[in-house]
C-alpha positions as CSV (number, residue, x, y, z in Angstrom):
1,X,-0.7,-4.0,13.7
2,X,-4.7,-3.3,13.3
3,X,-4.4,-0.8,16.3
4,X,-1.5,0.7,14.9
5,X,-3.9,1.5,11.4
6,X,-6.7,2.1,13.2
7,X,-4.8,4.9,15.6
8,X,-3.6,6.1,12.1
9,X,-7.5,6.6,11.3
10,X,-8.5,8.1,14.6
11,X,-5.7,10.6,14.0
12,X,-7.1,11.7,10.4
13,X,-10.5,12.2,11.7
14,X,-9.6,14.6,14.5
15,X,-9.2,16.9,12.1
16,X,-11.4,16.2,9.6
17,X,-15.0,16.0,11.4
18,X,-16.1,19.2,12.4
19,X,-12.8,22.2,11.8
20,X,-14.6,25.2,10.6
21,X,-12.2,28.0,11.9
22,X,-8.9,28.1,9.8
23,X,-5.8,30.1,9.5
24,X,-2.9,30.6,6.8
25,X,-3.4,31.3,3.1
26,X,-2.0,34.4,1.3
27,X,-0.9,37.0,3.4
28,X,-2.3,40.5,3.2
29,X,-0.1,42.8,2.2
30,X,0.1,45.3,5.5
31,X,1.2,42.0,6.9
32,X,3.4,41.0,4.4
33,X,5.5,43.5,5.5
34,X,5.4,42.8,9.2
35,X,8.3,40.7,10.8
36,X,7.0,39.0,14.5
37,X,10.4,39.0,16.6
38,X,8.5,38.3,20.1
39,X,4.4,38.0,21.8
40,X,3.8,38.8,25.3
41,X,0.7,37.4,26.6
42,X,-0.4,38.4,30.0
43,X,-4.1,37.4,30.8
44,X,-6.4,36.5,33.7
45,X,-8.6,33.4,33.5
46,X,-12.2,33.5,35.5
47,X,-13.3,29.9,35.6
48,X,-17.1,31.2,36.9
49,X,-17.3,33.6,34.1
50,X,-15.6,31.4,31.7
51,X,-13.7,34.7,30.4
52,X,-10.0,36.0,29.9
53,X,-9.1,39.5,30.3
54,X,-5.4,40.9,29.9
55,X,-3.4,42.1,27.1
56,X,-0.9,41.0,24.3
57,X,2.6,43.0,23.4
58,X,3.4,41.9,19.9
59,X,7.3,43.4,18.8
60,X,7.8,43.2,15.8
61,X,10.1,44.6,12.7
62,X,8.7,46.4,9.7
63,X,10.3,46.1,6.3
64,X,8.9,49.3,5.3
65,X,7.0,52.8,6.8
66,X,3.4,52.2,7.1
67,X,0.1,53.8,8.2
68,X,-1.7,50.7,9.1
69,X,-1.1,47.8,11.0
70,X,-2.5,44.6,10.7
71,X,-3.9,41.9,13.3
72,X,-5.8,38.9,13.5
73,X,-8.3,38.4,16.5
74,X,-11.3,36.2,16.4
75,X,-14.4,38.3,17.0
76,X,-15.4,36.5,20.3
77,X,-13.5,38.5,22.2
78,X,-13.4,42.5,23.1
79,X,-10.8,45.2,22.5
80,X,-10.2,47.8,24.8
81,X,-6.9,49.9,23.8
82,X,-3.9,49.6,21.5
83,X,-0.8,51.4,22.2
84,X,2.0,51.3,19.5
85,X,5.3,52.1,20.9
86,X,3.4,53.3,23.8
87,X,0.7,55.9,22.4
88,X,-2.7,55.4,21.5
89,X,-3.9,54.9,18.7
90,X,-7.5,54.2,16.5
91,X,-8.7,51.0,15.4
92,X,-11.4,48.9,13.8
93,X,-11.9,45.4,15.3
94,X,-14.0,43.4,13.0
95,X,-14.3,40.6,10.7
96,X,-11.6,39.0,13.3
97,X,-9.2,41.6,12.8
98,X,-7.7,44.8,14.4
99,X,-6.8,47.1,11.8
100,X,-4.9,50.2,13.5
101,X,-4.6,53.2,11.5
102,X,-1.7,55.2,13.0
103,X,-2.1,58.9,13.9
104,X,1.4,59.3,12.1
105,X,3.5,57.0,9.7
106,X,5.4,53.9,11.3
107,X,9.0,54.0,10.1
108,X,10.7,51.1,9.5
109,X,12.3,49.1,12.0
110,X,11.4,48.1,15.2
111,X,7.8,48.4,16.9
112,X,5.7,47.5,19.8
113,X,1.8,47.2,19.9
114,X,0.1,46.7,23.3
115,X,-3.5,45.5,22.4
116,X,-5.6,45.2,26.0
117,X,-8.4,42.6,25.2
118,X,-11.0,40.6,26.7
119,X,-14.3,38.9,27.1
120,X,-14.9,34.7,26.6
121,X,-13.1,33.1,23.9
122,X,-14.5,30.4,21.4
123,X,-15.4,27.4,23.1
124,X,-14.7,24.2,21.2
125,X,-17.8,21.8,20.4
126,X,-16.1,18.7,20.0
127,X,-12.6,18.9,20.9
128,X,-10.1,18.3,19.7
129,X,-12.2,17.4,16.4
130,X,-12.6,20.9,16.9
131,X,-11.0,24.5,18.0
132,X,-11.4,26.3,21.1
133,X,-11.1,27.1,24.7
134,X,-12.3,23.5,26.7
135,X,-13.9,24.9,29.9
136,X,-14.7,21.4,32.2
137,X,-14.1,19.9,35.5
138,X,-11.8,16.4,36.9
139,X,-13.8,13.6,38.7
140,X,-12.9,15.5,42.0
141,X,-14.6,18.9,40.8
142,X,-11.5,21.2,40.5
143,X,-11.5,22.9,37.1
144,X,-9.9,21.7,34.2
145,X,-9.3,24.0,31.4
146,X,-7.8,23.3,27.9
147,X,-6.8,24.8,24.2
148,X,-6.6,23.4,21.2
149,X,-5.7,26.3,18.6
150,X,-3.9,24.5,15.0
151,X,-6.9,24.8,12.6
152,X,-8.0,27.9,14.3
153,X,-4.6,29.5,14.9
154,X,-3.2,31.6,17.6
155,X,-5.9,34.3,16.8
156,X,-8.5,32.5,18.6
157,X,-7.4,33.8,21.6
158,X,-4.4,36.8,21.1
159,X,-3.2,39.1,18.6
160,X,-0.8,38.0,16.1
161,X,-0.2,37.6,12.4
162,X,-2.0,34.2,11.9
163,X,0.3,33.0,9.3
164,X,2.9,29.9,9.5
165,X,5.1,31.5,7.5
166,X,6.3,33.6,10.5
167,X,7.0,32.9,13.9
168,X,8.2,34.7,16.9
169,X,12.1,34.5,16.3
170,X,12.7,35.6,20.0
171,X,10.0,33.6,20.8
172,X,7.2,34.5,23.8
173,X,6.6,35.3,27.6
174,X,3.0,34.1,29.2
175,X,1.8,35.5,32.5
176,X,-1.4,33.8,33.4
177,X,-3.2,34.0,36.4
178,X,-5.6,31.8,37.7
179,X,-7.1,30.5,41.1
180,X,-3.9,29.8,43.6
181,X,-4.8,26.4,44.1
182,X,-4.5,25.4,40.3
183,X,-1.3,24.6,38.2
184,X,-0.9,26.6,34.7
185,X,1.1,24.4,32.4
186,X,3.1,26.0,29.5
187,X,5.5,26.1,26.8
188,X,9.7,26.7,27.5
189,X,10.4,26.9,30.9
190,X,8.7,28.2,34.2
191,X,10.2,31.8,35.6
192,X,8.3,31.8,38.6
193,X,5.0,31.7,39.9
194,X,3.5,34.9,41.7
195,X,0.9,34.7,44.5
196,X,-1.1,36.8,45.5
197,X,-4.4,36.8,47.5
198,X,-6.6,34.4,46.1
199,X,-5.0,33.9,42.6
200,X,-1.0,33.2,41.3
201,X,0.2,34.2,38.6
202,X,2.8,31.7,36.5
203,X,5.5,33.1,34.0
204,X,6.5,30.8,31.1
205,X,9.3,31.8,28.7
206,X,10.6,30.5,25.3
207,X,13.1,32.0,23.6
208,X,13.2,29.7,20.6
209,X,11.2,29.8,18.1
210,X,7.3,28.6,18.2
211,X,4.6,28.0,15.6
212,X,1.5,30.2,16.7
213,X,-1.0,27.0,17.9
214,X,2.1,25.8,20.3
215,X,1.2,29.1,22.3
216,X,-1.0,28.5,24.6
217,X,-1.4,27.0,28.0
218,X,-3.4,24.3,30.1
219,X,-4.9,25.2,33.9
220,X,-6.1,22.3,36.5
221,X,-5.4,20.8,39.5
222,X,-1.9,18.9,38.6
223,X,1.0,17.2,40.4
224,X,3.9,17.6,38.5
225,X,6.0,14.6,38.4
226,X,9.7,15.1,37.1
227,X,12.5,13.0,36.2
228,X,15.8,14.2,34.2
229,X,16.5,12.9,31.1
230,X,19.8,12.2,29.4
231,X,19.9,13.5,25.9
232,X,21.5,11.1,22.5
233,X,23.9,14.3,23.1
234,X,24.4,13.9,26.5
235,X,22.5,16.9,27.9
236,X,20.3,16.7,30.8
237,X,16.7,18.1,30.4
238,X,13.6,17.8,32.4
239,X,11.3,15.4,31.7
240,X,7.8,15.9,33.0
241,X,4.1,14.8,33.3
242,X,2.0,17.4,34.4
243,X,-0.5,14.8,35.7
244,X,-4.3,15.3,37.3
245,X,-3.4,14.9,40.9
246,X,-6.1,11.9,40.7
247,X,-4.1,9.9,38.0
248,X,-0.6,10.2,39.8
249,X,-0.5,6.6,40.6
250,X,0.0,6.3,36.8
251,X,2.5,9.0,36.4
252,X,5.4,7.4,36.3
253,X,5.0,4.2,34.5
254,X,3.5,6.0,31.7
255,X,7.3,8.6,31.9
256,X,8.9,4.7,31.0
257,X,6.8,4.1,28.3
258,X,7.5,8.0,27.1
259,X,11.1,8.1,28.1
260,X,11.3,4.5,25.2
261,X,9.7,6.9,22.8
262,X,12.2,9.4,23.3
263,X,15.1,7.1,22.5
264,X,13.4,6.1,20.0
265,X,12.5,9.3,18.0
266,X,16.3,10.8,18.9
267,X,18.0,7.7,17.1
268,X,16.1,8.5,13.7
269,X,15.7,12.1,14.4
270,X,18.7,13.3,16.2
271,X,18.9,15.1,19.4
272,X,15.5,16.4,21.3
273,X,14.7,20.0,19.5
274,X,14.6,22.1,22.9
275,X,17.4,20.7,24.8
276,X,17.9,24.1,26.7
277,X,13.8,24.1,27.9
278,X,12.1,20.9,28.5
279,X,10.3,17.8,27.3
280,X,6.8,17.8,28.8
281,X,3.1,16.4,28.8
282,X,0.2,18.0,30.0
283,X,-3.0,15.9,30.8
284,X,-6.2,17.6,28.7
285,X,-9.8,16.6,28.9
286,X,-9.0,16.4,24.2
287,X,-7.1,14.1,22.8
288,X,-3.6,15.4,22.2
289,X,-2.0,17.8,20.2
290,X,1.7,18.8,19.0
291,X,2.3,22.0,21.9
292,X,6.0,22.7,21.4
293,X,8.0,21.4,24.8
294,X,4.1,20.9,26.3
295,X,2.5,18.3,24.4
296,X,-1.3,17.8,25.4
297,X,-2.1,14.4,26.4
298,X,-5.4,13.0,26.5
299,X,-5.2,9.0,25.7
300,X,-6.4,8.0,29.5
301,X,-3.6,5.9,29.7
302,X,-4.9,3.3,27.0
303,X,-1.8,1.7,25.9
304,X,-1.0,-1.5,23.1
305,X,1.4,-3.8,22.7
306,X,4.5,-2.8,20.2
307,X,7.8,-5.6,20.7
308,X,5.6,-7.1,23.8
309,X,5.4,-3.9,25.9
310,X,3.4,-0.8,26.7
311,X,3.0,1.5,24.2
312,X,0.8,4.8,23.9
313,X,0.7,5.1,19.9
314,X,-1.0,8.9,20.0
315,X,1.2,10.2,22.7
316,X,4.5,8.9,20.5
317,X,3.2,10.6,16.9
318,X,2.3,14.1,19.0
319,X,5.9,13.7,20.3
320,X,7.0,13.4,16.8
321,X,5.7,17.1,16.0
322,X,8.4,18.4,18.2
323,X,10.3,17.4,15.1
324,X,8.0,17.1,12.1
325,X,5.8,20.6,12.6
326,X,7.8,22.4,15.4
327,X,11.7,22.1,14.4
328,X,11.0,21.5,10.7
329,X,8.1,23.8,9.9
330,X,6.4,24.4,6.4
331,X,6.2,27.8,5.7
332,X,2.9,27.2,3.8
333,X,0.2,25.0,4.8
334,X,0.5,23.3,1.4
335,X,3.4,21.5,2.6
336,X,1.4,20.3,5.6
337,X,2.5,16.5,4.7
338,X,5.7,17.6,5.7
339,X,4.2,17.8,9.5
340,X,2.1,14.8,9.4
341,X,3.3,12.4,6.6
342,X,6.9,12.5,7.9
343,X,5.8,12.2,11.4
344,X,3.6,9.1,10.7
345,X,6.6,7.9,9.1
346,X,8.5,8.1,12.5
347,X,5.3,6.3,13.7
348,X,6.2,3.6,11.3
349,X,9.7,3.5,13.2
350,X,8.7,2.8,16.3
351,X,7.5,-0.3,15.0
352,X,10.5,-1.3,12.9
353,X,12.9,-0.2,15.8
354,X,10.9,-3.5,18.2
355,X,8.9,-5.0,15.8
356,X,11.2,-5.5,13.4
357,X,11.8,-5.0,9.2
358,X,9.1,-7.5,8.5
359,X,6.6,-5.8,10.6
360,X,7.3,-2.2,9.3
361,X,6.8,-3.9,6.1
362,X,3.6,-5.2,6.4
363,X,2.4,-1.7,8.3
364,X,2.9,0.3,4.5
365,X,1.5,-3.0,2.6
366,X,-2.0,-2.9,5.2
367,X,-1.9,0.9,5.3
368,X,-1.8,1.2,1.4
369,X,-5.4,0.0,0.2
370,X,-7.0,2.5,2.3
371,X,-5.7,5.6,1.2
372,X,-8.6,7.8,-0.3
373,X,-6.4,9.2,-3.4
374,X,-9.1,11.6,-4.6
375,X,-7.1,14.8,-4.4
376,X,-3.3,15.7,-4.2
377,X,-1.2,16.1,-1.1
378,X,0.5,18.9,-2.2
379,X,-2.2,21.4,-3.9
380,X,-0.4,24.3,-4.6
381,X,0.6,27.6,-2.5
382,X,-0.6,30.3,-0.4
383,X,-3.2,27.8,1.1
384,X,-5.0,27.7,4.3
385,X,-5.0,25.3,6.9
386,X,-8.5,24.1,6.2
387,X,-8.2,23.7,2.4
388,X,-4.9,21.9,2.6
389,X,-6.2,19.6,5.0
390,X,-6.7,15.7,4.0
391,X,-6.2,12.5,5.4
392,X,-3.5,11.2,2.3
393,X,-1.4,13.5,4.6
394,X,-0.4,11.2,7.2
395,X,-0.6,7.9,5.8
396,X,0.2,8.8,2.3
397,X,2.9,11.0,3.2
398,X,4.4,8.4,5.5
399,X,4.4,6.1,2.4
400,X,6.4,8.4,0.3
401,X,8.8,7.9,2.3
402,X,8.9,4.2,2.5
403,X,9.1,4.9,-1.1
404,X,11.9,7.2,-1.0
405,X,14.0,4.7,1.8
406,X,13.2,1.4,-0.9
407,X,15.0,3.8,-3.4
408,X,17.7,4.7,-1.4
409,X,18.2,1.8,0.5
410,X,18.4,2.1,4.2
411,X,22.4,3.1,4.3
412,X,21.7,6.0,2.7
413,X,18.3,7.5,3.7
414,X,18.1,7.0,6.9
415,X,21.4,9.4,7.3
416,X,20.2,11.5,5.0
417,X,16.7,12.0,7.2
418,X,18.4,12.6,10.4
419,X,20.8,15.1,8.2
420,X,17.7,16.8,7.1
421,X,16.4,17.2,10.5
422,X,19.4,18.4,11.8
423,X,20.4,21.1,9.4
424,X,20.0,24.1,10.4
425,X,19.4,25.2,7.1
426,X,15.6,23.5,7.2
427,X,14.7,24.1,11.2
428,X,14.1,26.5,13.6
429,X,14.0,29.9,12.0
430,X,14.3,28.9,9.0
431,X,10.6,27.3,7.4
432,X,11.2,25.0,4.4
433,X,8.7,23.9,1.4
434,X,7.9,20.7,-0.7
435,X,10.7,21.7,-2.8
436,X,13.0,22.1,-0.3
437,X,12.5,18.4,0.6
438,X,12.4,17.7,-2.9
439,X,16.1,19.1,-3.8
440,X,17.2,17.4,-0.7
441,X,16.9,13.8,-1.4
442,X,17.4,14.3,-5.0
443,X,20.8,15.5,-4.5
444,X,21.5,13.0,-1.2
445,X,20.0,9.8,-3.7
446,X,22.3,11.5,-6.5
447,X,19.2,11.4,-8.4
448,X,16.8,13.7,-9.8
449,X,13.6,12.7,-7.8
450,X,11.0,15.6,-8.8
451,X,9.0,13.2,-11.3
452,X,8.1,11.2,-8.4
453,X,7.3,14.0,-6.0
454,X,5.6,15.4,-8.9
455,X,3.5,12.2,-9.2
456,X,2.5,10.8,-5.3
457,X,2.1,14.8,-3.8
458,X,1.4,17.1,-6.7
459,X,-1.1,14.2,-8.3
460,X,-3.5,11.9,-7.1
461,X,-2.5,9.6,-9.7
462,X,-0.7,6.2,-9.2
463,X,2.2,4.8,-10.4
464,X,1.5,2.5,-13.5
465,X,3.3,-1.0,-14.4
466,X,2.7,-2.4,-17.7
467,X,3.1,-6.4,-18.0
468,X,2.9,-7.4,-21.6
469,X,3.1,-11.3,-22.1
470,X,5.8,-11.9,-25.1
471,X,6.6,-15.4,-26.6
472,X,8.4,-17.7,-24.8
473,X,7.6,-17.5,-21.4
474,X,8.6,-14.1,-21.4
475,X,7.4,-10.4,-19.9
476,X,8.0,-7.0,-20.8
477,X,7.5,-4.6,-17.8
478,X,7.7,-1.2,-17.9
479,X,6.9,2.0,-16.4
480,X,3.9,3.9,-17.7
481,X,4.0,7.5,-16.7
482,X,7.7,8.1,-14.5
483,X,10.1,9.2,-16.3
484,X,12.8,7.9,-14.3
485,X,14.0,4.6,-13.6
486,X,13.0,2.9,-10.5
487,X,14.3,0.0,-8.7
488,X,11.4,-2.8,-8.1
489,X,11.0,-6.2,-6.5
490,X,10.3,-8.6,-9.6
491,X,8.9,-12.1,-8.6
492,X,9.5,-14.8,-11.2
493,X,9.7,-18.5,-11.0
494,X,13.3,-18.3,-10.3
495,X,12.5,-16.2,-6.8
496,X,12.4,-12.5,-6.5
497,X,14.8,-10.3,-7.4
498,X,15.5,-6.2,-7.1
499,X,15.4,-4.9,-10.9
500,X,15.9,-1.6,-12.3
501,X,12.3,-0.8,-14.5
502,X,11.9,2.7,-16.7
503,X,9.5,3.8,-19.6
504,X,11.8,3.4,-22.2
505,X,13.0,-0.6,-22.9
506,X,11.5,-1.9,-19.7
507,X,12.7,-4.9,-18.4
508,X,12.2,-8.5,-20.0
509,X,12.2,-11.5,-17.3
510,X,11.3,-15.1,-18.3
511,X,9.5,-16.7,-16.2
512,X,6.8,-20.1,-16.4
513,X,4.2,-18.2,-14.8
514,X,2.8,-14.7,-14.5
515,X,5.6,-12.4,-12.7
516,X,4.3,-10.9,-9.4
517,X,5.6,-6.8,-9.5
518,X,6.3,-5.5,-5.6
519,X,4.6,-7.8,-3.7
520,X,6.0,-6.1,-0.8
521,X,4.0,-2.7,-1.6
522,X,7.2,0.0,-1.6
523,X,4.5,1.9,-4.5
524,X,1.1,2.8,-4.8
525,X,0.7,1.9,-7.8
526,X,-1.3,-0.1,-10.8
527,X,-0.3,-2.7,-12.4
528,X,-1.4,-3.4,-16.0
529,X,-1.3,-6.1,-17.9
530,X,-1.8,-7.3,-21.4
C-alpha cells in the first residue's frame, strides 16, 4: 500500500517540478469562432540535425466571415508559407502565434489552411517533469526519439487552436518520415508505411476524436509485439507493445500484467473507448503519459505486488486517461480533477478489485493526511493548464469520490459511474464541466449534492463535525458548515453504526466514552469538540 501512495506522489510531481509552457485559458476571440473538424500533419524528422520540417493542414468550420485567422505555434520553430483554401496568403508569426490576415474576407463555412513549417522544436529539460521533443539514443545506439506535449499543448510542435475546449471532430492523419530502419509509433491505426531510398514514411489515422497533446508520435528502433484482445463487449482489438527491440524478452509478460489492467478498468468503466483502432504502448526514454490508443510507457518494467502478482501501478493510471481525459474530456482546464482525480480513483480500484474492500479502505484513510489543502480544486473558468494545475487533483479528487460512493452506497454509484462514462452525452465530442458531474450524481443519488461539491472542489475548506458533551453520557454531533445531511460512521460503546448527521438537530448518541466520528476516513474533515 506505501508504493501505491508513494506512486500517487511521483505522479503529482511530474507535473509540478519544472512546467513552464502552458496552454488553455480564455479563448481569443478570432478563435472563438473557429471550429477544428480535422489536422493533417505531414513532417520529416532529421535525427543529426535534431529538426522537423513538413507542413500541417488544419480544416476547420467558421461560425462567422472573417479577415483573420488565428493559430498557435511555439516560436522555436520557422514558417515558410500559408495557403488558405489553397492561395497564399500574409502572416505574422510571433509571440507563438500565426496570425493570417486574408487578402479577402473568409465566409463562413468550411476552410483549409496549409501552414509549411520547420526548424528544431523545444527540447524538454527534464522530461516528462517537463515539455518537449526528447532527442536520445537505446543502449545499442539507434535513436530514440520522444514527445511529451500536455502542459505545452499541441502548439509545441504544429498548428492548431491550443485550446481543450475543441478537438478535431474528424480527428487526424500523420505522415512522418524518418530513417527506414526505425519504427514511428502513433495514434489510431497504421495505413501504411512508405519506403523510399534511405527513409519510410508511416501514415497513422484517427477518425475519432483526440485531445491536442494525444497528437503526436514516438520514433526508435521497436519490435512490435501484438496480441488480440477480446473486448467486455466482445470486439476484437489489437493489443500492442511497441517494445525497444533490446527489451523484447519482456514484451510479453508485461501484455499479461496490462491485458489484467484492461479487465480491470472495462468492468468499472465499461467497454475500451477506441474499440474500432487499438489499445497500445509505446516504450519512451520519460515516464509515461495519457496518448490516446498510444500510451507512452517509460516505468523500465519495475513492477509491485497488488493481490500477490505483478503490477505496473503508472502504466495502469496512464491507461485510465483513455477514459478519464480522452473519452470524458473537460472542456476547461478548471475541471482538470475530472482527468486525474477520477482516474486516481480507478487507481484505487485496482486495488479493491484483488486487494479487497478493506484494503481500498485503508488506501483513502493513508492517502488523506497528506493532501496539501491550500487552494481549491476547482478554481474557476477560462483557466490554463498551468494555473489549474495542483497536486489535490489526483488524490483529492479520487477522494471525492470515495466520498460520493460512501453516500451512495456501492449499488448505486458504481452503476451510475460506468453510466457516466458511457453516455454519450458526457464523451467523445461532447466535453463536459464540474457541473456537469455535479448534476449527474445529484440527480442518480436523488439528492441535491452541490453543497458538497461546492465545499471539497470549489473550497479548500474541510468538512466540520461538532461533538458537544451533554449530561448523561450523551453527545450532540452535528454538521458545522454542509447544508445537507450526510450519512456517517458513528462509533459508540455499543459498536459503530451508519447515522444520518445535518446542521440543524444533529444527532444525539449515548455512549460511556467519547464517540469516535468516521474512523474509517470516507471525509476530510475536522472534528470539533466541546
Amino acid at each position: 500500500m506505501k508504493k501505491t501512495l508513494t506512486l500517487l506522489i511521483c505522479l503529482v510531481s511530474i507535473h509540478l517540478s519544472a512546467q513552464t509552457l502552458t496552454n488553455g485559458g480564455k479563448l481569443k476571440p478570432e478563435q472563438a469562432i473557429m471550429d477544428i473538424r480535422h489536422y493533417t500533419i505531414a513532417l520529416n524528422v532529421d535525427f543529426n540535425q535534431k529538426s522537423i520540417d513538413g507542413y500541417t493542414i488544419v480544416d476547420v468550420i467558421m461560425a462567422q466571415p472573417t479577415k483573420v485567422l488565428l493559430f498557435d505555434l511555439l516560436d522555436s520553430l520557422g514558417v515558410k508559407q500559408v495557403l488558405v483554401n489553397n492561395k497564399n496568403q500574409p502572416f505574422e508569426y510571433k509571440n507563438n502565434q500565426i496570425r493570417i490576415s486574408l487578402n479577402n474576407e473568409l465566409p463562413a463555412g468550411k476552410a483549409s489552411v496549409k501552414v509549411f513549417y520547420g526548424g528544431k522544436p523545444h527540447v524538454a529539460k527534464r522530461p516528462p517533469w517537463d515539455d518537449g521533443f526528447i532527442w536520445t539514443r537505446d543502449s545499442t545506439g539507434h535513436p530514440w526519439m520522444a514527445i511529451t506535449a500536455e502542459g505545452a499543448g499541441g502548439k509545441l510542435y504544429y498548428p492548431c487552436k491550443d485550446s481543450p475546449s475543441d478537438e478535431p471532430n474528424e480527428g487526424v492523419d500523420m505522415m512522418i518520415t524518418v530513417p527506414k530502419d526505425l519504427v514511428v509509433a502513433g495514434p489510431g491505426l497504421l495505413q501504411n508505411i512508405t519506403k523510399h531510398g534511405a527513409t519510410a514514411t508511416y501514415h497513422w489515422k484517427t477518425n475519432y476524436t483526440i485531445n491536442n497533446y494525444s497528437i503526436l508520435f514516438n520514433v526508435g528502433d521497436f519490435a512490435v509485439v501484438t496480441r488480440e484482445y477480446a473486448t467486455v463487449n466482445g470486439n476484437k482489438v489489437p493489443l500492442q507493445f511497441y517494445v525497444l527491440k533490446e527489451h523484447l524478452s519482456k514484451a510479453q509478460h508485461h501484455l499479461d500484467i496490462f491485458e489484467k489492467t484492461i479487465h480491470e478498468q472495462e468492468k468499472y468503466f465499461g467497454e475500451y473507448p477506441w474499440a474500432k483502432e487499438k489499445i497500445a504502448i509505446c516504450e519512451t526514454p520519460h515516464l509515461g503519459m495519457e496518448h490516446q490508443t498510444m500510451n507512452a510507457y517509460g516505468n523500465k518494467f519495475r513492477y509491485t505486488k497488488v493481490g500477490g502478482t505483478d503490477y505496473d501501478g503508472l502504466m495502469h493510471h496512464e491507461f485510465g486517461h483513455e477514459w478519464w481525459g480522452n473519452k470524458v474530456t473537460a472542456k476547461d482546464w478548471a475541471d482538470y480533477w475530472i482527468h486525474e482525480g477520477i482516474c486516481t480513483y480507478g487507481d484505487a480500484l485496482y486495488i479493491r478489485e484483488f486487494e479487497g474492500e478493506a484494503a481500498y479502505v485503508n488506501f483513502f484513510k493513508n492517502a488523506a493526511p497528506r493532501f496539501e489543502n491550500k487552494l481549491p480544486i476547482v478554481l474557476g473558468k477560462d483557466i490554463d493548464e498551468e494555473a489549474a494545475y495542483n497536486g489535490d487533483i489526483y488524490g483529492k479528487g479520487a477522494f471525492f469520490m470515495h466520498t460520493i460512493c460512501y453516500i451512495m452506497g456501492d449499488s448505486a454509484f458504481f452503476p451510475a459511474l460506468k453510466k457516466f462514462v458511457t453516455s454519450p452525452k458526457y464523451t467523445y465530442d461532447n466535453l463536459v464541466s464540474t457541473a456537469d458531474v455535479e448534476q449527474f450524481f445529484s440527480q442518480e443519488s436523488g439528492r441535491d449534492l452541490k453543497p458538497l461539491f461546492d465545499l471539497y472542489l470549489r473550497t479548500a475548506n474541510k468538512l466540520e463535525v461538532h461533538v458537544k458533551q451533554l449530561p448523561g453520557n450523551k453527545y450532540q454531533i452535528k454538521l458545522q458548515n454542509m447544508s445537507i445531511p450526510l450519512p456517517m460512521e458513528i462509533t459508540t460503546d455499543a459498536g459503530t453504526k451508519r447515522l444520518i448527521v445535518d446542521s440543524n438537530k444533529g444527532l444525539t448518541v449515548e455512549s460511556r466514552t467519547i464517540p469516535v466520528i468516521d474512523e474509517d476516513t470516507f471525509y476530510i474533515k475536522k472534528v470539533i469538540f466541546e
